[in-house]
C-alpha positions as CSV (number, residue, x, y, z in Angstrom):
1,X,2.6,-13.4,4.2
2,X,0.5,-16.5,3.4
3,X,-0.7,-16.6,0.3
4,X,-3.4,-18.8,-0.9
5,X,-6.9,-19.0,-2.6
6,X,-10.1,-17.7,-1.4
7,X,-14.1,-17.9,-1.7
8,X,-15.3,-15.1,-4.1
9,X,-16.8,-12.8,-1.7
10,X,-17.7,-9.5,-3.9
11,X,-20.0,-7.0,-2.4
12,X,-21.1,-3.2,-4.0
13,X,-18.7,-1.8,-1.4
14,X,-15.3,-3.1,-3.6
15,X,-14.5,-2.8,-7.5
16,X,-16.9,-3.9,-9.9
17,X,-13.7,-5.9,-11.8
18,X,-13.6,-8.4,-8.4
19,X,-17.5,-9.8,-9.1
20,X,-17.2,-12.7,-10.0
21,X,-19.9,-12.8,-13.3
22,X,-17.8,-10.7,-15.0
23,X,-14.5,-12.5,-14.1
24,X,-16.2,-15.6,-15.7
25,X,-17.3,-13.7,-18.6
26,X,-13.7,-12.6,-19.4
27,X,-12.0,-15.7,-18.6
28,X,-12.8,-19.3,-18.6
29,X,-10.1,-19.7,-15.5
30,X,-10.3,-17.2,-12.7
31,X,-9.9,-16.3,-9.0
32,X,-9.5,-14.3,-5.8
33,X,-5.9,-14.9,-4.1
34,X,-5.7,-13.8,-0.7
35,X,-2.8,-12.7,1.6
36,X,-3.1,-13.8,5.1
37,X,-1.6,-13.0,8.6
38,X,0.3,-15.1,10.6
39,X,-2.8,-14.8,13.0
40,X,-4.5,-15.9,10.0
41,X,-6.8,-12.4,9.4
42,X,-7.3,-11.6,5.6
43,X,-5.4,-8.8,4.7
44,X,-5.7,-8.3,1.1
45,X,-7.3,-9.9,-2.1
46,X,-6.1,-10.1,-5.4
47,X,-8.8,-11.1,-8.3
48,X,-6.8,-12.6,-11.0
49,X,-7.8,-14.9,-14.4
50,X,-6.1,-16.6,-16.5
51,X,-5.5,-16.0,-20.5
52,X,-4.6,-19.0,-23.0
53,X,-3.5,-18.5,-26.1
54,X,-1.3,-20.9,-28.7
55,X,1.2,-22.4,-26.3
56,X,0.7,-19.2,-23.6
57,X,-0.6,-19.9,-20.3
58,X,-1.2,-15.7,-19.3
59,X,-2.6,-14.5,-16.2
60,X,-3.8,-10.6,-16.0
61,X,-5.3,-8.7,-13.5
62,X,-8.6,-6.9,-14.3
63,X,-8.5,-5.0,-10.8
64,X,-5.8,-4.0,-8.5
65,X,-4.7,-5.6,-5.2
66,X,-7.8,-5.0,-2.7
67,X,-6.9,-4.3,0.8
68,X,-9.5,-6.0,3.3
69,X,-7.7,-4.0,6.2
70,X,-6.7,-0.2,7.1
71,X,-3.6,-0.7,8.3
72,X,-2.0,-2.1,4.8
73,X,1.3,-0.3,3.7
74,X,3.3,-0.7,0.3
75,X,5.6,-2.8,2.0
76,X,2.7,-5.7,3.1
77,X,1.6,-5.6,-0.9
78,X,5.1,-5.9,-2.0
79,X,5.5,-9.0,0.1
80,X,1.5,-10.4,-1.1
81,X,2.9,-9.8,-4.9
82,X,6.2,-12.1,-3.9
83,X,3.9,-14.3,-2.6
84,X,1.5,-14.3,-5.2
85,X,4.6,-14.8,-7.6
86,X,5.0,-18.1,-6.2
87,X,1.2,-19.3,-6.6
88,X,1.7,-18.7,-10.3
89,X,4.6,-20.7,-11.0
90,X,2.6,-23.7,-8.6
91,X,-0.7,-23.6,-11.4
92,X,1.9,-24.0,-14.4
93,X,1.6,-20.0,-15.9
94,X,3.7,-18.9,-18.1
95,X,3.7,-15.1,-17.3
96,X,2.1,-12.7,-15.5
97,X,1.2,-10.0,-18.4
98,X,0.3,-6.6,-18.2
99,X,-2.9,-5.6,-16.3
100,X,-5.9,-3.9,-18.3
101,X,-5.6,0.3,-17.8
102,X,-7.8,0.5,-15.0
103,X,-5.9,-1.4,-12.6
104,X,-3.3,1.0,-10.7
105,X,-1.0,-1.0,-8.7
106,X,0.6,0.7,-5.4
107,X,4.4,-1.6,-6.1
108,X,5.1,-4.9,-7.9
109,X,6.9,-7.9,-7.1
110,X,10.5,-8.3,-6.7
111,X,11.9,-8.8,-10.6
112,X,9.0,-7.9,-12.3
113,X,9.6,-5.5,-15.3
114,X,7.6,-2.4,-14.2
115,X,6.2,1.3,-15.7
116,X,4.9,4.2,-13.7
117,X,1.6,4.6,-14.6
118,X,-1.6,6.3,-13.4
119,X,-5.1,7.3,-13.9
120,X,-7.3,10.5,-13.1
121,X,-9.7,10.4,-10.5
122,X,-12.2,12.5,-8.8
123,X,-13.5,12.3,-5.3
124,X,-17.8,12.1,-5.7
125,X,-18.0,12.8,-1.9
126,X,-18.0,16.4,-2.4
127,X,-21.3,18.4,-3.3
128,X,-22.3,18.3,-7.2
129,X,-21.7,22.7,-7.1
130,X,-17.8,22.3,-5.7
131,X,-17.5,19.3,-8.8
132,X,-18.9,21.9,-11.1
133,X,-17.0,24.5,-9.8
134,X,-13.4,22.2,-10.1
135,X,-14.2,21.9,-14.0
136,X,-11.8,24.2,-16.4
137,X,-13.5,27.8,-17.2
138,X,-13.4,26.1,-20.8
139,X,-14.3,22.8,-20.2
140,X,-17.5,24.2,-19.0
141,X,-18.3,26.7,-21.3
142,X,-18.2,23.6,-23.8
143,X,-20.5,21.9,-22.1
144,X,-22.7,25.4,-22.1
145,X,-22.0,25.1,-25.8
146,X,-23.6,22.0,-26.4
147,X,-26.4,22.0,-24.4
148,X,-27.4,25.4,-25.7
149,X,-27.1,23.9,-29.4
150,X,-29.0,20.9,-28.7
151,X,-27.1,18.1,-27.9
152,X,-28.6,15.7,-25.6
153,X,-27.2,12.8,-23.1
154,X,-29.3,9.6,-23.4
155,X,-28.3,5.8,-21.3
156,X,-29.7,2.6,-21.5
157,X,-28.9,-0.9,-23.4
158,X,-30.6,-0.1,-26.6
159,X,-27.0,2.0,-27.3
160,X,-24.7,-0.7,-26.7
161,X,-24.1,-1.5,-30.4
162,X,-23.6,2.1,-31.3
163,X,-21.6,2.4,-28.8
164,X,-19.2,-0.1,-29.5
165,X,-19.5,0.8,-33.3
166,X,-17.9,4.2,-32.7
167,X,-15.1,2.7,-29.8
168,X,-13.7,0.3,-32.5
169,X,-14.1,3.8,-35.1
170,X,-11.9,5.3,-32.8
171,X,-9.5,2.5,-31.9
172,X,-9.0,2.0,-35.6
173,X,-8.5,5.8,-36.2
174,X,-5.4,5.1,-33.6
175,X,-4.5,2.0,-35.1
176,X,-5.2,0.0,-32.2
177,X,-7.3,-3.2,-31.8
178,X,-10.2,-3.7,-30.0
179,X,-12.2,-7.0,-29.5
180,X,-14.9,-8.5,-31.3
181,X,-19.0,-7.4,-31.5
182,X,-19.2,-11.1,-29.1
183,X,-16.5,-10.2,-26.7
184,X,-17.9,-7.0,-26.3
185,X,-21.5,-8.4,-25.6
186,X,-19.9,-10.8,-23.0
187,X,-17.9,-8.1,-21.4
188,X,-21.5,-6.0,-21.0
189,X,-23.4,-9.2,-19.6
190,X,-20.9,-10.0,-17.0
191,X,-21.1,-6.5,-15.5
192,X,-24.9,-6.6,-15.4
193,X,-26.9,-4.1,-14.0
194,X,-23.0,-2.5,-13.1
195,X,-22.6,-1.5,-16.8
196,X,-24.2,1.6,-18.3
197,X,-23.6,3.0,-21.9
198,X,-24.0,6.5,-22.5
199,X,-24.4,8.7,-25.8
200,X,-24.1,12.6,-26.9
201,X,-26.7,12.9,-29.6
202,X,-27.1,15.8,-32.0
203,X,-30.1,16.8,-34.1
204,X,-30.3,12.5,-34.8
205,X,-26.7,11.0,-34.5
206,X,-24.8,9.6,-32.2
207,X,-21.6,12.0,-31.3
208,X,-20.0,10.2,-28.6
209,X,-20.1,7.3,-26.2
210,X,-18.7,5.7,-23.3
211,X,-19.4,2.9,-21.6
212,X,-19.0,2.9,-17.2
213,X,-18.6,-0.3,-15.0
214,X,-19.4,0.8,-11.5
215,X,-20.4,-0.2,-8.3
216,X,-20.0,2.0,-5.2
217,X,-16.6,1.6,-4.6
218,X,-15.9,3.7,-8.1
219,X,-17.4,4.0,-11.6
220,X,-14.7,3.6,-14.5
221,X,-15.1,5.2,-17.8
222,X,-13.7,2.4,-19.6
223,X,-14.7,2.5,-23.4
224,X,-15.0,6.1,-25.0
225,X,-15.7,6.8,-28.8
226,X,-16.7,9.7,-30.9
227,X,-17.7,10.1,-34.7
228,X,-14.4,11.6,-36.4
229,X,-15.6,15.3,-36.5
230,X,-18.0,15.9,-33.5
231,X,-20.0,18.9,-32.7
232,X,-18.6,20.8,-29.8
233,X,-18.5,20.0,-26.4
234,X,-20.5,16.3,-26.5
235,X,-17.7,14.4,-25.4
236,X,-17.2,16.9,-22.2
237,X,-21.2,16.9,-21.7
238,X,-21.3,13.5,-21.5
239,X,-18.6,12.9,-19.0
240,X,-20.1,15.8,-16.8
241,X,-23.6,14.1,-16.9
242,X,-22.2,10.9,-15.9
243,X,-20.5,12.3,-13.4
244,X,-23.5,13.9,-12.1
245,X,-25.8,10.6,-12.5
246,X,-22.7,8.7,-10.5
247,X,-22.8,11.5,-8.0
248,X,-26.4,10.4,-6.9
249,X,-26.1,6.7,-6.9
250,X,-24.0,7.2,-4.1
251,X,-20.7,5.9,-6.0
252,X,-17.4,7.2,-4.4
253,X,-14.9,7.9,-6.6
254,X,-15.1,8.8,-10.8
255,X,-12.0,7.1,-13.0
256,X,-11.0,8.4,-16.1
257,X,-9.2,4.9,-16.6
258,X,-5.4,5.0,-17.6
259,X,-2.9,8.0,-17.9
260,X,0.5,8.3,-19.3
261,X,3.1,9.8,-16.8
262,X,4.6,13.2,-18.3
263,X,3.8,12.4,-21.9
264,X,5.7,14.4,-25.1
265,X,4.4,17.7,-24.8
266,X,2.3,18.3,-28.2
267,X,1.6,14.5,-28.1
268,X,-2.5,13.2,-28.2
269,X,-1.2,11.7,-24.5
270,X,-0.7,15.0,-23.2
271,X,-4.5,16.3,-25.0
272,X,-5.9,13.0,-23.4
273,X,-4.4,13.5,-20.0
274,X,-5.7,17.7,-20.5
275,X,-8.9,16.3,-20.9
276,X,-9.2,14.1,-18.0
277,X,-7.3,17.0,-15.6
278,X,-9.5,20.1,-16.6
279,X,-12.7,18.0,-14.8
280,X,-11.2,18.7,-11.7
281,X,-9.6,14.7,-11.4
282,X,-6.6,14.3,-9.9
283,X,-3.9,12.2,-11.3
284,X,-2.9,8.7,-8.7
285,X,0.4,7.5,-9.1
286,X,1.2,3.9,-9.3
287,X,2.5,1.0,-11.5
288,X,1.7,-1.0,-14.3
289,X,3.8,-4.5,-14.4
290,X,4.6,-8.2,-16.1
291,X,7.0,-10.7,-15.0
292,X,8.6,-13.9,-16.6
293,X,7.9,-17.5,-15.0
294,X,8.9,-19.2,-18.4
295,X,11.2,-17.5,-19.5
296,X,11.5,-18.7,-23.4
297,X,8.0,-17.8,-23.5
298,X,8.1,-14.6,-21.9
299,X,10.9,-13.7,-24.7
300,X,8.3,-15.0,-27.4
301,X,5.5,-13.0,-26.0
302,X,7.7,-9.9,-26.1
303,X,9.1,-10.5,-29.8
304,X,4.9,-11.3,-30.4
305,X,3.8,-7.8,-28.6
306,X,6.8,-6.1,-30.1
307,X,5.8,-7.5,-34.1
308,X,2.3,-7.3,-33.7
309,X,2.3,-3.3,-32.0
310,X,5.6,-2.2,-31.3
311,X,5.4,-3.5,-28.0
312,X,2.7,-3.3,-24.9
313,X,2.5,-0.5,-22.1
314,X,5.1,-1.8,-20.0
315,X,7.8,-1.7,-22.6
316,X,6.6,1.7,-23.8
317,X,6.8,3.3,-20.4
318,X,9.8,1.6,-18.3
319,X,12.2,3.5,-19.6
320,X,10.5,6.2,-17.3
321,X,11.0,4.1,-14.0
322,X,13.9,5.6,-12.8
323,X,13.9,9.0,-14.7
324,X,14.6,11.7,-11.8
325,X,12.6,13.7,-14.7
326,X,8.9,12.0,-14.0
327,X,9.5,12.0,-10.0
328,X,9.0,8.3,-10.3
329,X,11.7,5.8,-8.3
């Protein structure tokens, strides 16, 4: 397959994370790569930017690879990724590192170091009653709970810095990072009027938040939060109501973003993924993935990751790639 750069072409009808606007507000360097026919018919795209830091030269994917035809199997993305492999090396990257969670990739190039990974997803086509009905017995008696008691959903801009006040809360609670007040702001602006924040408020304070980048294609709940001690149910009525509100803007599909494979049972992996499952959302199979094309750099990135965090997704999960435990090949 001939792989080359395209014309940014994004329409409501694909993934909000191919628009260009917020490509450019994530990236200074950025693109759509598309894989082409020997007939010459588009057959996939593949939005990509790239990520300097110190003497890195990073690319990441904010989106998987976007088929632009029915008829396009495993095996035609497996050959795109090879030939998107060689692109990379052409523009002087250093690596290829791991995507953000929401992007779900079907394979992944020959020698790439790979994960299985996944993400929970419901199907919005289907009436708002069978949705309800999918929902865990308990799931929506909290919900019952906490609209009985008062709790209230509210959306609009005004929330965006509460909002990312209690995702960092969180994050830090987990002793992860999360990016800066400005990042944040510019991640908002380049989704536009295709980013929506949503609180849980009771009697006064902000519970819980989450904010959603969506177009039709899907709407991705991509930044949650929630006060340490919450009252019941407000994380679980927000996610229902934005489900609901997605529902009648005619968006397809509802993603969770990002989910372990068979997590340590006990583990907050396995409460997350519980979570995400007892809304009805099914759980799609696929792979997360990096690869070298420098390779003394790709050894420094790796001792880097490992120092500053243990390590990043990839070299948490591969061990699972081949574990006829997880089902995964």
């Amino acid at each position: 397959m001939r792989v080359q750069p395209v014309e940014i072409n994004w329409h409501p009808g694909l993934p909000i994370f191919a628009k260009e606007s917020f490509l450019k507000a994530v990236s200074d360097q950025y693109g759509w790569l598309g894989g082409f026919a020997e007939s010459g018919e588009l057959r996939c795209v593949l939005p990509y930017t790239i990520v300097r830091k110190a003497i890195f030269c990073m690319v990441r994917f904010r989106v998987e690879t976007i088929p632009m035809i029915q008829a396009f199997d495993i095996a035609d993305e497996r050959d795109f990724l090879n030939g998107a492999i060689g692109f990379f090396k052409s523009i002087g990257a250093d690596m290829i590192i791991p995507a953000t969670t929401n992007t779900i990739f079907r394979t992944y190039p020959d020698g790439a170091d790979a994960a299985p990974y996944g993400s929970y997803i419901i199907d919005l086509t289907q009436p708002e009653d069978v949705l309800w009905r999918n929902v865990a017995k308990i799931s929506r008696q909290n919900i019952g709970t906490a609209i009985k008691s008062g709790v209230t959903i509210r959306a609009g801009a005004e929330y965006i810095d509460a909002s990312y006040a209690l995702v960092r809360e969180t994050f830090k609670r987990s002793k992860l990072p999360f990016m800066s007040h400005e990042a944040f702001r510019r991640y908002v602006a380049g989704l536009g009027e295709y980013g929506k924040v949503m609180v849980a408020d009771f009697q006064g304070t902000v519970q819980s938040s989450t904010f959603y980048a969506f177009s039709n294609h899907c709407a991705y709940a991509i930044y949650g939060g929630n006060l340490a001690e919450t009252h019941q149910g407000t994380m679980k009525l927000l996610q229902w109501e934005a489900i609901r509100l997605f529902l009648k803007l005619g968006v397809r599909r509802f993603d969770f973003v990002g989910a372990r494979i068979d997590p340590e049972k006990g583990s907050k992996q396995e409460a997350i993924n519980s979570f995400k499952r007892r809304f009805g959302a099914t759980l799609e199979r696929g792979y997360m993935w990096k690869y070298s094309l420098h390779p003394v750099k790709y050894r420094l990135y790796g001792l880097a990751a490992r120092l500053r965090s243990g390590g990043d997704i990839v070299d948490a999960e591969r061990h699972k790639l081949n574990d006829p435990g997880t089902g995964n090949t």
